[in-house]
N, C-alpha and C positions, 0 to 999 in steps of 0.2 A: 962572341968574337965574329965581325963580320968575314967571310970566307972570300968572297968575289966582291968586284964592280958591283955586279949586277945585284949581290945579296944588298949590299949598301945602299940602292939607287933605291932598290924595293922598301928598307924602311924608310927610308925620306917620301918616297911617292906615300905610305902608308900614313906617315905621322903629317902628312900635307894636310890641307882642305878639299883636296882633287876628291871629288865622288866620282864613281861607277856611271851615273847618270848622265854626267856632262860629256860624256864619249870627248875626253880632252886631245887636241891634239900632239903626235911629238915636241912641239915647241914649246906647247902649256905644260905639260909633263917635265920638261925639264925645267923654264922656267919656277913651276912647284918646286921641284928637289933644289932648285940654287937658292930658293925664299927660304924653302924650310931647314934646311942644312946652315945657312948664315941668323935664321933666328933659333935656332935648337942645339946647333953646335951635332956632332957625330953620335956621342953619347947621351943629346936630348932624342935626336929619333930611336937608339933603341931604348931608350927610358919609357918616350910615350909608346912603344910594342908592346912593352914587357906591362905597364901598366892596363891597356887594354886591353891582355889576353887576362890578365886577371881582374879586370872587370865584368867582361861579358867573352868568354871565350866561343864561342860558336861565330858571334859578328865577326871577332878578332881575327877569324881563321877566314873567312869569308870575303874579309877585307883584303888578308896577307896574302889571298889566292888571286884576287884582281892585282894589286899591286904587283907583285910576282910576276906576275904577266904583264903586266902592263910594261915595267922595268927590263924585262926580258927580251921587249918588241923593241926597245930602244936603241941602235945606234951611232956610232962617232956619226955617221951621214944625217942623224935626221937633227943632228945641232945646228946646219946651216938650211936648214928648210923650213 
């Protein structure tokens, strides 16, 4: 059960294509969550979690700790920027 916003933005940022690498900006980060949330539905992003923590659990966590943050640095402000 997702708890917050912010828990929810994290699996969408997660079950994205956004890598770590691309250092995305707020507007690509959100963007992502509006792509991935309209092709995955709420319960496809924590499907595709729950599926790659038990695939590779180490990545999984490593992922969910970028995305976590990543979703965390997000505010209502940086949707018009």
């Amino acid at each position: 059960m997702i708890g917050t916003v912010t828990d929810f933005t994290a699996e969408a940022v997660f079950a994205s294509a956004l890598q770590p690498s691309q250092q995305p900006t707020p507007a690509q980060v959100w963007d992502a969550v509006t792509d991935t949330v309209t092709r995955l539905g709420t319960d496809g992003c924590a499907d595709r979690l729950a599926a790659a923590y038990g695939d590779c659990m180490t990545t999984a966590a490593t992922r969910m700790r970028w995305a976590r943050e990543t979703a965390g640095a997000l505010t209502l402000k940086t949707v018009a920027a």
